[in-house]
C-alpha positions in Angstrom: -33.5 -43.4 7.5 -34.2 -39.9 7.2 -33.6 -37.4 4.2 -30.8 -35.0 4.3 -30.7 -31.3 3.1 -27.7 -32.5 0.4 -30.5 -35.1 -0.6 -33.0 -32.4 -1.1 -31.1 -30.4 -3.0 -30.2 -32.4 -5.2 -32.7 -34.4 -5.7 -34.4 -30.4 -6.6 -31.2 -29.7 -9.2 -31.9 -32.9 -11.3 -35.5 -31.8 -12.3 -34.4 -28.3 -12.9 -31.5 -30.3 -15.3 -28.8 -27.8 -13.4 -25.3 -28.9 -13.2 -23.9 -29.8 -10.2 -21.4 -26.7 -10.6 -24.5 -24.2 -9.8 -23.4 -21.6 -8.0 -25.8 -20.6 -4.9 -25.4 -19.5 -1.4 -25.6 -21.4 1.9 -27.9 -19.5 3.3 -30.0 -19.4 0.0 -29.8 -23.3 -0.1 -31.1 -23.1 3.7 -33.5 -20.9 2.9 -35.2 -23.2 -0.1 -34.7 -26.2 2.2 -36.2 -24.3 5.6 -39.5 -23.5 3.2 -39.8 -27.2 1.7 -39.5 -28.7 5.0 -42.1 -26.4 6.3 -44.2 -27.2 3.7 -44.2 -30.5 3.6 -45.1 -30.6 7.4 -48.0 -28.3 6.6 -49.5 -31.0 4.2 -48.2 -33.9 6.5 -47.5 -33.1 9.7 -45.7 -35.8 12.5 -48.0 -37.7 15.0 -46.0 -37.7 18.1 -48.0 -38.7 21.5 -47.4 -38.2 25.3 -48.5 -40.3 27.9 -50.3 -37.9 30.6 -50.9 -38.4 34.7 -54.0 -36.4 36.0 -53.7 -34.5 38.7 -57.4 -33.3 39.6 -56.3 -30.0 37.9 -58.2 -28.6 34.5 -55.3 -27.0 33.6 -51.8 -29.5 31.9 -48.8 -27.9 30.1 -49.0 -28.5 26.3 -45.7 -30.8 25.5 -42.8 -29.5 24.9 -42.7 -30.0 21.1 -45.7 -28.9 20.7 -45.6 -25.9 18.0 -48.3 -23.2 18.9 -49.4 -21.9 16.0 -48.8 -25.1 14.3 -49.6 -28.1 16.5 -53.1 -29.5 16.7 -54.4 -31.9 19.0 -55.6 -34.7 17.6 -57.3 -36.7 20.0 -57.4 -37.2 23.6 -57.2 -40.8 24.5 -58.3 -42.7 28.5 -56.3 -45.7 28.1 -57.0 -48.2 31.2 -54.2 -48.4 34.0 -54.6 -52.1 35.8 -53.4 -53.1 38.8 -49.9 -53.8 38.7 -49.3 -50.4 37.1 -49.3 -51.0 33.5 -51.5 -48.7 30.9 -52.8 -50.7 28.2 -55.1 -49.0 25.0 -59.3 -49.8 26.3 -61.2 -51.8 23.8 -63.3 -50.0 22.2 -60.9 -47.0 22.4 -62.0 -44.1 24.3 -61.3 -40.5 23.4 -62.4 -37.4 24.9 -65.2 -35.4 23.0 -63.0 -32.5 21.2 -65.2 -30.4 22.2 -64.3 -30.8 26.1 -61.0 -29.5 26.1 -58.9 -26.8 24.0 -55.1 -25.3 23.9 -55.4 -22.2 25.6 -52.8 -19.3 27.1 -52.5 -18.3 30.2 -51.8 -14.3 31.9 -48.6 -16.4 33.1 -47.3 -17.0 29.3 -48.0 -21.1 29.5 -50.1 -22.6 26.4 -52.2 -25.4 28.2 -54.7 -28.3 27.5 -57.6 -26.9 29.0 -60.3 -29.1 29.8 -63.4 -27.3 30.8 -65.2 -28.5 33.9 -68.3 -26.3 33.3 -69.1 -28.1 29.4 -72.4 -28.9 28.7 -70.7 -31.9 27.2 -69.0 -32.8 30.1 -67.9 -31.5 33.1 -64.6 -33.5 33.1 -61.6 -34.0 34.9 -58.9 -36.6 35.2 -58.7 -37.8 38.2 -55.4 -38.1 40.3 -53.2 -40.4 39.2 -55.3 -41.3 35.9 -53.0 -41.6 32.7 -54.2 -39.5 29.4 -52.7 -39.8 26.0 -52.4 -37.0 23.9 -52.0 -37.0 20.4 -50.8 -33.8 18.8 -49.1 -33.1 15.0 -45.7 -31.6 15.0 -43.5 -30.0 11.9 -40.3 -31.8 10.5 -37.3 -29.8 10.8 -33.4 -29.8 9.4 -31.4 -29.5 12.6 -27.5 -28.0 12.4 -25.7 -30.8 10.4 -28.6 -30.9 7.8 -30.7 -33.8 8.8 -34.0 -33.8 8.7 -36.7 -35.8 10.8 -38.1 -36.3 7.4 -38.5 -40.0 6.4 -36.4 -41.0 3.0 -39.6 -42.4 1.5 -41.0 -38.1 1.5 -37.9 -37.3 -1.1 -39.6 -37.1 -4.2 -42.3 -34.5 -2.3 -39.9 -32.6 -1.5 -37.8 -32.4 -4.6 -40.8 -31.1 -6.2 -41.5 -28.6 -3.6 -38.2 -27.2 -3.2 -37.8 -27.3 -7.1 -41.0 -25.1 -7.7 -39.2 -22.3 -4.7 -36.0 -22.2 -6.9 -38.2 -21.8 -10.0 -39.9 -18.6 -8.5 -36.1 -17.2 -7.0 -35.3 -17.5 -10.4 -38.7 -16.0 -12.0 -37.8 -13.1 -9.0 -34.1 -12.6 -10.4 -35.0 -12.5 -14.4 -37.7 -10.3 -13.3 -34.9 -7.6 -12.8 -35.0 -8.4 -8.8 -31.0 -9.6 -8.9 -30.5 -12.0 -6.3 -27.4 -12.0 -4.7 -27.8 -15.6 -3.6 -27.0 -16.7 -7.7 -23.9 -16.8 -9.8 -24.3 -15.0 -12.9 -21.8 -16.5 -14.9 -23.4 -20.4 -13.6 -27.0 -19.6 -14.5 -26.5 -18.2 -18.0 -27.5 -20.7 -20.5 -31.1 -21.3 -19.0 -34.4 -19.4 -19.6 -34.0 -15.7 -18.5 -38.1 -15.4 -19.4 -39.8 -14.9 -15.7 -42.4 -16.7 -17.0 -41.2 -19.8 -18.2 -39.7 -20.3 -14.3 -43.1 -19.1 -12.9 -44.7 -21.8 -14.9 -42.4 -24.5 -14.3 -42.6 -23.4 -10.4 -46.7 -24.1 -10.9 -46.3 -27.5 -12.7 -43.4 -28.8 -9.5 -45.9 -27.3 -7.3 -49.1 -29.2 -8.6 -46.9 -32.7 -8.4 -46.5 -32.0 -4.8 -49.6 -31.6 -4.5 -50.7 -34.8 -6.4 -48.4 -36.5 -4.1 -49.5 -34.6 -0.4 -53.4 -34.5 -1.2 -54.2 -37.6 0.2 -53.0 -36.9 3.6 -53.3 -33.2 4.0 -53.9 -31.1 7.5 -57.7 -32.4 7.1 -56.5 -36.2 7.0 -54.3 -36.1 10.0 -55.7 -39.2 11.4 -55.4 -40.8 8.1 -53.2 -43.5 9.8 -55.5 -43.9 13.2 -58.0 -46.4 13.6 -61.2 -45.3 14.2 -63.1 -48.3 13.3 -63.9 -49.0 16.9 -63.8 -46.1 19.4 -66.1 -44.0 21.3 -66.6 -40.3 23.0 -66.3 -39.8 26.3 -69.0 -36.8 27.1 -71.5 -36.1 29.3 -74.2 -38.4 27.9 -71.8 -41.5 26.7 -69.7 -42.1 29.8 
C-alpha cells in the first residue's frame, strides 16, 4: 500500500492539534506535501534496477527514471547469462569498480553511463549481447490523484516532516509575512509568537531525523548484500 497526500496531511494536523476545519489552500497543501515527499527521498531514496544488453559501445542511455541531479548509481552488476538465455545473479556477485564508469552529458543533450575504456582500472567494455544490471536511487513522488509511491510503513516520517514545513509557514506568517494560503479567522486561537512555530518546526524536524538517520543518502545500500561480492577492475578480473 502506499501513503496518500490526505494521509499526509493529516497525519501532519494531528501533531500540530489543528482541527480538521483548518482552512488552507490546495496548492499550499501541495506545496507542504511536494517538499515532504522530496525530503523524505533525499534521506531514503528508491532502489529501482534495469537489466542492460551491451552493445560493444562505451556509451548507454541513463534509464528513463533516472533523475539527474538526483539519481546515483549504485552499483554496476555482471550477472551470468547461460545457455538457454536466462540471466541469473554470479556467485560471488560481481560489480564493476565505481570508479570505471560515471553519468556523463553529451554535446547531443543525452545523460549516459559512461564507461571509460582508457581507466587505469580497467579498460572495460561489455561485450555484445552481455546483460548489465544497473542499480540507481530514484525520488518518490505524489502523482495527479494524490498517491504517492511512498510505502504506508514511511507515514510517521513524513508527518513529522511536513509538520515541521507548516510550523515554519506559520513562523513566516506571524512574522508579519501574511500568507495568503491561511484562514485568518481558522488559525486564531494558536500561538501567534514566530518563535514558538520555529521551535516546534526544529523539534518535528529532529524526529525525522531520528527516524531517517539510519538509512540516509550515505546508506543507500543499506538493504544490499555485500557480504560476498567482488570488483571487477583491471587487476581482479
Amino acid at each position: 500500500m502506499a501513503v496518500t497526500e490526505t494521509q499526509i496531511f493529516n497525519a501532519a494536523n494531528n501533531l500540530l492539534n489543528f482541527s480538521d476545519t483548518v482552512a488552507i489552500t490546495d496548492n499550499k497543501k501541495t506545496d507542504i506535501i511536494n517538499r515532504a515527499v522530496f525530503e523524505y527521498s533525499s534521506a531514503r531514496p528508491q532502489t529501482s534496477i534495469q537489466e542492460f544488453t551491451g552493445t560493444d559501445e562505451s556509451f548507454y542511455d541513463v534509464p528513463a527514471d533516472f533523475d539527474i541531479g538526483f539519481s546515483e548509481i549504485i552499483e554496476i552488476e555482471l550477472p551470468k547469462k547461460k545457455p538457454d538465455g536466462s540471466i541469473i545473479p554470479r556467485n560471488p556477485k560481481v560489480v564493476i569498480d565505481p570508479r570505471i564508469y560515471t553519468v556523463d552529458l553529451l554535446p547531443s543533450g543525452s545523460n549516459v553511463i559512461r564507461f571509460d575504456s582508457q581507466s587505469l582500472f580497467g579498460p572495460f567494455q561489455v561485450s555484445s549481447g552481455d546483460p548489465f544490471w544497473v542499480r540507481y536511487t530514484t525520488r518518490y513522488f505524489v502523482d495527479s490523484g494524490g498517491l504517492t509511491t511512498i510505502p504506508d510503513y514511511a507515514l510517521t516520517a513524513l508527518s513529522y516532516i511536513a509538520a515541521s514545513l507548516w510550523s515554519l509557514v506559520l513562523a513566516s506568517h506571524f512574522a508579519g509575512k501574511a500568507d495568503a494560503s491561511l484562514s485568518e479567522v481558522e488559525i486564531v486561537g494558536f500561538p501567534v509568537r514566530p518563535k514558538e512555530w520555529r521551535k516546534q518546526a526544529e523539534e518535528w524536524r529532529k524526529e525525522f531525523d531520528k527516524l531517517t538517520a539510519d538509512q540516509g543518502l550515505s546508506g543507500i545500500n543499506a538493504n544490499l548484500d555485500f557480504t560476498n561480492f567482488k570488483y571487477w577492475n583491471r587487476d581482479n578480473q
